[in-house]
C-alpha positions, 0 to 999 in steps of 0.5 A: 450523051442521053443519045449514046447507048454505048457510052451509057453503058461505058460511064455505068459499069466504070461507075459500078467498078469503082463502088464494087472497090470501094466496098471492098476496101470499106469491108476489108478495113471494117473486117479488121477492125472486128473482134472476128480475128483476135491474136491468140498466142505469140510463139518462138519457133525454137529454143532460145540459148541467151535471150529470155522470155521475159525480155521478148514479152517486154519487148512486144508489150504495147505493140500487139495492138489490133488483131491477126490481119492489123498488127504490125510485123515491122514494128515487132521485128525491129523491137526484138532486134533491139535486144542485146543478144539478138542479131535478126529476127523473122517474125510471121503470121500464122493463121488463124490466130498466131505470130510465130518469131524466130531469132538469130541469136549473136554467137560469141567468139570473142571479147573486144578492147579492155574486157568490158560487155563489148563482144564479138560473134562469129561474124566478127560483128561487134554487139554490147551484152552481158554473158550469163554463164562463163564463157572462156573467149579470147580477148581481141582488140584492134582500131575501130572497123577491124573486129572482123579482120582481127577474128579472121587472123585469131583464128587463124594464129590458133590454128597455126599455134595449135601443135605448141599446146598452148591456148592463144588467149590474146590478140591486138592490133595497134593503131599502126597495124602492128600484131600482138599475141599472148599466150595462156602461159603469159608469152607474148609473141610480137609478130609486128606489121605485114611484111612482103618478105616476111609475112606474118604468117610464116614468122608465126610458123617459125616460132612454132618450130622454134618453141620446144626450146623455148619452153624447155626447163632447163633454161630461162623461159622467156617473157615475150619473142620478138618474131619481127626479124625476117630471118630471127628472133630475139627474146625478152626474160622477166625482170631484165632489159637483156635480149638473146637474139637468135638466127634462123 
C-alpha cells in the first residue's frame, strides 16, 4: 500500500471524514448540553376556553428539562393531550429561546349515558371532564362505539323538530337499535328501528305535521307518541295504560 500513492490519498481523506463527523457530532452534543441555549419562556399561542394555565404548568412540570435544542417535544405534546379538555396539541420551538403550544380543545355538544362527566364533542368523540360553567347539552345515550352516530342523528332530529318549537333534550339508542326521543316538554316520541318502508326520518316528519294537535289545549296532551306505525301513530296519556291510535 507504502507504494500506491492513490490509495494513501484514498484511506487518508476517508480518515479525515470520518474525524471531521465525529467532531461534528462531539460539538453538537456538547453545544447542547452548554448553558448557551436556555429555554426562556412557554407560550399558548391563543386564548384557552376550558383548560387553564395551571393545569398546563402541571402538566409540563418536570419535562422542561435541558435547553432550547434538548427538550423533549414528544414528551410534552403527549403530556398536554392527557389533560381532560385537550384533544390535540402542537407543540413548537421558537427560536432563540421559546416553546410555543397550541391546543384543540374538546367542544362539547352533548352529555353521554346517565348524565355523569362523560361528554360528547363535536366530533362525536367521547372524553371524560367536569364543566365549569353551565352548559345546556342534550343528553345522548347509545350502546358503546355509537357516540358519533348518535350525534349525527340528534342533529338531525333537531333540525326536523325545529318548526314544533320545542327543544329535543334527549336521544337514545338502545341495544336493539331502536330510537327514543324526549322533548323539553317531557314528550317522548319513540321512533323505533329503521325500517325500509318506513324510514325513521319520514315517521319523525309526520309527527311534525301531526304535532299542533297534539299540543292543543283542549284536549289531553299525551305523554309519549308511539311513531313506530308505517302508516299511524298511537298515543300514551299520563296515568293511563289507554292508547288512541291514529291513522295517516
Amino acid at each position: 500500500m507504502w507504494h500506491k500513492p492513490q490509495l494513501m490519498t484514498a484511506v487518508s481523506d476517508l480518515l479525515l471524514a470520518v474525524a471531521a463527523a465525529a467532531l461534528l457530532v462531539a460539538a453538537t452534543v456538547w453545544s447542547t448540553r452548554l448553558p448557551l441555549f436556555p429555554l426562556h419562556e412557554v407560550v399558548v399561542m391563543h386564548e384557552l376556553q376550558e383548560v387553564r394555565r395551571s393545569e398546563v404548568e402541571r402538566s409540563l412540570s418536570g419535562l422542561l428539562r435541558g435547553n432550547f435544542f434538548s427538550v423533549n417535544l414528544e414528551n410534552l405534546r403527549l403530556s398536554l393531550e392527557k389533560l381532560p379538555w385537550v384533544r390535540h396539541a402542537e407543540v413548537r420551538r421558537r427560536w432563540p429561546a421559546r416553546i410555543e403550544l397550541r391546543l384543540e380543545e374538546h367542544l362539547p355538544a352533548a352529555r353521554w349515558g346517565d348524565g355523569s362527566a362523560q361528554l360528547v364533542n363535536s366530533f362525536g368523540e367521547l372524553f371524560v371532564a367536569s364543566m365549569s360553567r353551565e352548559m345546556n347539552l342534550p343528553l345522548l345515550a347509545g350502546p358503546a362505539g355509537s357516540s358519533a352516530e348518535v350525534l349525527r342523528n340528534y342533529e338531525a332530529f333537531a333540525r326536523t323538530l325545529k318548526p314544533t318549537g320545542r327543544r329535543l333534550e334527549q336521544v337514545a339508542l338502545s341495544q336493539r337499535l331502536a330510537w327514543l326521543l324526549k322533548l323539553e316538554d317531557g314528550m317522548q316520541i319513540e321512533l323505533g328501528r329503521e325500517q325500509a318502508k318506513a324510514p325513521i326520518g319520514v315517521r319523525l316528519q309526520r309527527f311534525v305535521e301531526y304535532y299542533p294537535t297534539l299540543s292543543d289545549a283542549r284536549r289531553a296532551r299525551p305523554a309519549a307518541v308511539d311513531m313506530r306505525y308505517p302508516n299511524g301513530f298511537a298515543l300514551r296519556f299520563a296515568g293511563s295504560a289507554s292508547h288512541e291510535v291514529r291513522g295517516k
